[in-house]
C-alpha positions in Angstrom: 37.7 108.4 129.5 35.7 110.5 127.4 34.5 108.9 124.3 33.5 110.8 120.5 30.9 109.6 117.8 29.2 110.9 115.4 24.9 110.5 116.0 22.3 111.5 113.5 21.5 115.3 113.9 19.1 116.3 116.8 15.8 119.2 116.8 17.8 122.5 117.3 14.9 124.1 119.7 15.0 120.5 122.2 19.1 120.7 122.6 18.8 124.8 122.8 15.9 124.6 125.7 17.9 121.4 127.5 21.2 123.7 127.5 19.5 126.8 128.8 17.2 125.1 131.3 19.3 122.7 133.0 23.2 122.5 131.0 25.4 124.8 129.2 24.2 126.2 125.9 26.3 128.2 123.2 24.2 128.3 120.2 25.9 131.0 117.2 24.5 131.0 113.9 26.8 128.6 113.0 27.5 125.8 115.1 25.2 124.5 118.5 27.0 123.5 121.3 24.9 122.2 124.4 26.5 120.6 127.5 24.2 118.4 129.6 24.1 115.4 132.0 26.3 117.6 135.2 29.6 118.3 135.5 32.1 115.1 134.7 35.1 118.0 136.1 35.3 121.5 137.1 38.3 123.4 136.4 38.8 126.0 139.2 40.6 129.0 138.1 41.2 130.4 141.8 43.0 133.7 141.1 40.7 134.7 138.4 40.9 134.5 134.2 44.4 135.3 134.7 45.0 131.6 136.2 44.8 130.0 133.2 47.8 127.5 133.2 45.6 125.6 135.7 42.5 125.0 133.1 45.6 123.6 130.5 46.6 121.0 133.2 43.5 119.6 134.2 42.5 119.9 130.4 45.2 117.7 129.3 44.8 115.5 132.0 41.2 113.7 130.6 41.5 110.8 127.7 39.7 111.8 124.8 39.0 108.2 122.1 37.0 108.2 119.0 36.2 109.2 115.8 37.6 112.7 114.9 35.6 116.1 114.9 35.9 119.4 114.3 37.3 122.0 117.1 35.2 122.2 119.9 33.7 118.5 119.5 35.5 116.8 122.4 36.6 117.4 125.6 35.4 121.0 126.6 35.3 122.8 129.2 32.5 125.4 129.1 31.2 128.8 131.1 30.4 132.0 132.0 33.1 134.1 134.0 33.0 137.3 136.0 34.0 140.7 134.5 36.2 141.3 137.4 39.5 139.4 135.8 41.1 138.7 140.0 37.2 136.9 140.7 37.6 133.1 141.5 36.0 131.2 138.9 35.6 127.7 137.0 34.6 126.2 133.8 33.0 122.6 133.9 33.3 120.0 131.3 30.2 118.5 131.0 29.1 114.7 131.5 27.8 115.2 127.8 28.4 117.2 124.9 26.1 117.5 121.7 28.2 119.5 118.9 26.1 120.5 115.8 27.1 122.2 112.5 25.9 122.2 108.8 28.2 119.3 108.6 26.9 117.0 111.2 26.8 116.2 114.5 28.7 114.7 117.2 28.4 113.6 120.8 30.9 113.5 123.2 30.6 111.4 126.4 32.2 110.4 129.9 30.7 107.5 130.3 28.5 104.8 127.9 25.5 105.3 130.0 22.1 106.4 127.9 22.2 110.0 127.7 19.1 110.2 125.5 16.6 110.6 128.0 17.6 113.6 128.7 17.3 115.0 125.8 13.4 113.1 125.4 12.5 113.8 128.7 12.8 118.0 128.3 9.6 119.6 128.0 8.6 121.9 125.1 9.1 125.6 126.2 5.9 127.9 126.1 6.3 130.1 128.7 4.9 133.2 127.5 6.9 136.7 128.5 5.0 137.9 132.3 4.0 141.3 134.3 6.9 142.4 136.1 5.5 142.4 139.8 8.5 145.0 141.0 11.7 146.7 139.2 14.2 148.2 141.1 17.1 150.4 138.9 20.9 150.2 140.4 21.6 152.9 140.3 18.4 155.1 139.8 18.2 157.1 136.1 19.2 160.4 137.8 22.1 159.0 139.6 23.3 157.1 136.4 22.6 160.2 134.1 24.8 162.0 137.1 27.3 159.5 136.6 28.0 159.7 133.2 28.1 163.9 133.6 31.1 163.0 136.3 33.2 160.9 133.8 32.8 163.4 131.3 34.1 166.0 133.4 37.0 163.9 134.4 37.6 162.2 131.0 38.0 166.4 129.4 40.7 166.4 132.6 42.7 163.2 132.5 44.3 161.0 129.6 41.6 158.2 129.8 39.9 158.1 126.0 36.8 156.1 127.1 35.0 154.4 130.0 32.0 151.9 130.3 29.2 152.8 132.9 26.5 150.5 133.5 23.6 150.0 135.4 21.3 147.3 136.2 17.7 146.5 136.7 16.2 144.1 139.4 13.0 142.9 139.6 10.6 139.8 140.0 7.4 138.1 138.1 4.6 136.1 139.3 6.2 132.6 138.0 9.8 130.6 137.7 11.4 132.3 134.6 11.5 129.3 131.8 15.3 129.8 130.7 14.2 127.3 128.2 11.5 129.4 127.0 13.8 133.3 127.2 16.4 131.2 124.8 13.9 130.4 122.0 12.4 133.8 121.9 16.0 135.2 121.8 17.1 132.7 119.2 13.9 134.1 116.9 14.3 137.8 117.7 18.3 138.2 117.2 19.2 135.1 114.3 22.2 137.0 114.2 24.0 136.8 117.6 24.9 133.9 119.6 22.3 132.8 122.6 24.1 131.7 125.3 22.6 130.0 128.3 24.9 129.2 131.9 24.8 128.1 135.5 26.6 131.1 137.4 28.8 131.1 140.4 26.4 132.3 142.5 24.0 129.7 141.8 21.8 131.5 139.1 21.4 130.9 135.5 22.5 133.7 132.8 20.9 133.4 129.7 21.1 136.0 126.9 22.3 137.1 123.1 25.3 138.5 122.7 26.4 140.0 119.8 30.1 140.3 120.5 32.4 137.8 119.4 35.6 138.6 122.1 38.2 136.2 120.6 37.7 133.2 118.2 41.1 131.2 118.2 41.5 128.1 115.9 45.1 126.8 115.5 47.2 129.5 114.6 44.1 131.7 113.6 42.6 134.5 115.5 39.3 136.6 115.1 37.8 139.2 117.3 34.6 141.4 116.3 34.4 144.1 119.1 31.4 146.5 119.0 31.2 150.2 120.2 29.0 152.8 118.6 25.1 152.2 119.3 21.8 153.8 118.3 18.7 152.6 119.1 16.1 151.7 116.5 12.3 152.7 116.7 10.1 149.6 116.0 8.5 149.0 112.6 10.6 151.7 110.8 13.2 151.6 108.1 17.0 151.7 110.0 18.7 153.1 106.5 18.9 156.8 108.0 19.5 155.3 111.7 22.6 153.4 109.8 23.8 156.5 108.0 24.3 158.4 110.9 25.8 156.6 113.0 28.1 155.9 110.5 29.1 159.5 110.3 28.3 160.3 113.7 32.2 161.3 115.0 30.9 160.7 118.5 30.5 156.8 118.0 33.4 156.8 115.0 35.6 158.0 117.9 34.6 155.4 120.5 34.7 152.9 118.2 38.1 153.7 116.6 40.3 153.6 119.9 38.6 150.2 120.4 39.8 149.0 117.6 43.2 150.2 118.0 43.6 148.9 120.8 42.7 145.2 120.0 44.7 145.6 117.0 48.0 146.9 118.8 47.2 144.0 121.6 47.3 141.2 119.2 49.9 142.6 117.0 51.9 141.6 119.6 51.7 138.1 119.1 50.4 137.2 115.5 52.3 137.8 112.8 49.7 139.2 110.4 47.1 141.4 111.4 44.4 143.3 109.8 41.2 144.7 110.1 37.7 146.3 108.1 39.2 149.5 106.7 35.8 150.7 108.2 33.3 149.6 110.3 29.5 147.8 109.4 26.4 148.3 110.6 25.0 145.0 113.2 21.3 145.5 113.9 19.6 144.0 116.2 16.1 144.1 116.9 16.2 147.5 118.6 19.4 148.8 118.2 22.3 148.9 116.0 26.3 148.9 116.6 29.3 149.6 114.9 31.4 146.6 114.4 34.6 145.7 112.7 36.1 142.4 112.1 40.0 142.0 112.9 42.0 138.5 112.0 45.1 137.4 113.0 47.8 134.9 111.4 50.8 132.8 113.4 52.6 130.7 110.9 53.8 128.5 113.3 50.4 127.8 115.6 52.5 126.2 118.7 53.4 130.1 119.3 50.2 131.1 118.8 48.2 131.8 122.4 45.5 129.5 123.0 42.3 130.7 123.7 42.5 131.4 127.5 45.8 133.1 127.2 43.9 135.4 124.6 41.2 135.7 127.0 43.6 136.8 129.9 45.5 139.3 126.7 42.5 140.6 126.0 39.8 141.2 128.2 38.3 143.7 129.4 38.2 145.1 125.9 37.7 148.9 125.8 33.9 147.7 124.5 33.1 146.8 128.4 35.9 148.7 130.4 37.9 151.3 128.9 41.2 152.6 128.0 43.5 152.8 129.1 42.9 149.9 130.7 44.0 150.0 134.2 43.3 154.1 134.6 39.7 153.2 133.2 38.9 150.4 135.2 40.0 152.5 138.2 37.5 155.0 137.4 34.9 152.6 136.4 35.3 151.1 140.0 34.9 154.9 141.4 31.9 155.3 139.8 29.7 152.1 139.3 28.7 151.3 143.0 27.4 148.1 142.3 29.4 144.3 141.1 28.6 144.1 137.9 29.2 140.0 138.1 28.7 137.7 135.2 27.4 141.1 133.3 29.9 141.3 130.6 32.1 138.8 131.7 33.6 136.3 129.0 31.2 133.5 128.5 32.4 130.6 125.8 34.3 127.1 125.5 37.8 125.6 125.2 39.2 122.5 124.3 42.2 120.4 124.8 44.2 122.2 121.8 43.6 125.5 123.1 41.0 126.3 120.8 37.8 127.8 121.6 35.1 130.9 121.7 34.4 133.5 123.9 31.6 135.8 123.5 31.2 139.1 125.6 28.3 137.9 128.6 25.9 141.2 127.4 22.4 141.2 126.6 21.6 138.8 129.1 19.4 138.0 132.1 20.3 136.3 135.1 17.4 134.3 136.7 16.6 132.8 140.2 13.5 131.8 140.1 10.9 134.1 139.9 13.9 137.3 140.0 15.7 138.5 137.2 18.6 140.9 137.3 19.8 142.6 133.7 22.3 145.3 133.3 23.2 147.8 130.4 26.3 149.9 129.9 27.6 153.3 127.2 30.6 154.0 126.1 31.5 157.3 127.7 33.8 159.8 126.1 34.4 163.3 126.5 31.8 164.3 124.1 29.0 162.2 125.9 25.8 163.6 127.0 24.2 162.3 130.1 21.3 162.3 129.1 21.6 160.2 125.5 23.8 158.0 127.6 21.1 156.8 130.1 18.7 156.6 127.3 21.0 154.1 125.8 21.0 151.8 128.5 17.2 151.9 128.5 17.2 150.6 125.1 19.5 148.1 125.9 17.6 147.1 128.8 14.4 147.2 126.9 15.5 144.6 124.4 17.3 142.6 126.8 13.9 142.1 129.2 11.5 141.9 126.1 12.5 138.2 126.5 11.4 138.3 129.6 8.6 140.5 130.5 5.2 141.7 128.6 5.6 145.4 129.6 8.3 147.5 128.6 10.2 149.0 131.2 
């Protein structure tokens, strides 16, 4: 029996280190979600995202009593999953879960135990950033710029629009990486994405900012803001010209407009009323900027509106992580990345007994063991793409990502 109250609000920086050290943290600019306390039941999804009747059983089957709260306030189940769809997986409903908004805060809980302590009893994160004592690129610069120049050549031969290349950097530092400590630096440096902090199936912990919203689903009410289009942006310089051309660069306008399309024509398929930004915005971050366009979706009648997992299973991988078409791209993709991307990119989010919930995309993130970190970094690859601008890219990326982590830039 899981009971919900309402509690007087809690410091934002103690629940956000908790979450990322220890718990499950999902902390957007709006609301703060942080799951703590261990796992009161995991909910196995055995064949992969596609499984997802099993999550609504074993959802439904825990008693939820209490006062009333907003979507995601009760019982939860909460996560980060592979970006390979078929990978066995699980979301875990935590023992304890803290909800916070502008309009209060509520606790959820399995039991009547204290549950304060644990909250009390985290330490204060000051870890500063470290010297990386090794690196190791998967696959080396030369082989990923040598990549990319092979999917060009077969994307100008073959009716596949775009596909996703990434690569990854491994390395170690003299000290246990504080998750705690990554997730308040992130939180300062990009206010406008959501910091996200997760035990893995392997046994790590993936921590990061994302700045991709995958699906939002709230009763008959859908939202998705998928990114494509990137430019990196030198420090301590003004981004307006950055902004302006990669708003008319036709390059990015093109990768980001068969995105688009293709989340619109997905969803079209089971809302009602669709629409999206006649044009894309600008999202900066600290040292890049995207593309990005907001698309919303209506059911009248939200009982034949997907939840949120069924979305997930619609939807992912979006042509932002993958490709399209999907299938032909993700064939390629698997031709030409030789390493598992795992977690990297994966959805990572919450759901709750109505089928509402939040999934971000699992990018901008490090995954930590320890003392090792691993980080990847992927581009958009179309037919126009040059090899060389698209390895640069995922140095940027990769750059940003691991300025959480490490004093010297990569």
């Amino acid at each position: 029996m899981f009971i919900r109250r309402q509690i007087s609000a809690l410091p934002p920086s103690q629940l956000r280190t908790l979450g990322s050290r220890v718990g499950w943290l999902l902390d957007s600019p709006e609301v703060l979600r942080v799951g703590f306390g261990g796992v009161a039941a995991s909910l196995n999804l055995p064949r992969g995202i596609s499984d997802v009747k099993s999550v609504h059983a074993q959802l439904a089957g825990l008693d939820l009593e209490g006062v009333e709260g907003p979507a995601g306030s009760g019982v939860v189940a909460m996560g980060s999953l592979p970006f390979n769809r078929d990978a066995p997986s699980h979301l875990d409903v935590p023992r304890y879960l803290i909800t916070q908004n502008a309009e209060g805060t509520w606790l959820t809980a399995a039991d009547d135990q204290d549950w304060r302590h644990f909250v009390d009893d985290e330490s204060l994160a000051v870890q500063e950033a470290q010297v990386a004592r090794s690196v190791t690129y998967q696959p080396s610069p030369e082989a990923y710029a040598h990549n990319v120049a092979a999917a060009v050549e077969l994307l100008r031969h073959k009716e596949i629009d775009k596909v996703v290349l990434a690569r990854a950097i491994i390395g170690t530092v003299e000290h246990p990486i504080d998750c705690g400590a990554v997730a308040q630096r992130l939180r300062v440096r990009e206010p406008s994405c959501t910091i996200y902090g997760q035990p893995t199936s392997d046994g790590r912990r993936y921590v990061g900012a994302s700045p991709e919203l995958l699906v939002r689903r709230l009763g008959g009410d859908v939202t998705c803001h998928p990114l494509a289009g990137t430019i990196a942006i030198p420090p301590d310089v003004d981004p307006v010209d950055y902004h302006a051309w990669l708003l008319g660069s036709a390059k990015n306008l093109h990768e980001h407009g068969v995105l688009i399309d293709d989340v619109v024509n997905t969803l079209g398929r089971y809302y009602d009323d669709i629409s999206a930004d006649a044009a894309p915005s600008i999202v900066t971050l600290r040292t890049v900027a995207h593309l990005g366009t907001w698309i919303r979706g209506h059911q009248d009648d939200a009982s034949k509106a997907p939840d949120v997992l069924e979305l997930l299973n619609i939807l992912h991988p979006t042509a932002a992580v993958g490709g399209l078409p999907r299938v032909p791209a993700y064939d390629l993709l698997q031709r030409l990345e030789p390493f598992d991307r795992g977690h990297y990119a994966g959805p990572v989010g919450w759901v709750d007994q109505n089928g509402d919930g939040e999934f971000w995309i699992g990018i901008r993130g490090v995954l930590v063991d320890g003392a090792d970190f691993e980080a990847w970094a992927g581009a958009g690859i179309v037919s126009e793409s040059d090899p060389i601008a698209e390895r640069e890219e995922t140095r940027d990326k990769l750059a940003s990502v691991l300025s959480s982590v490490l004093q010297d830039r990569i």
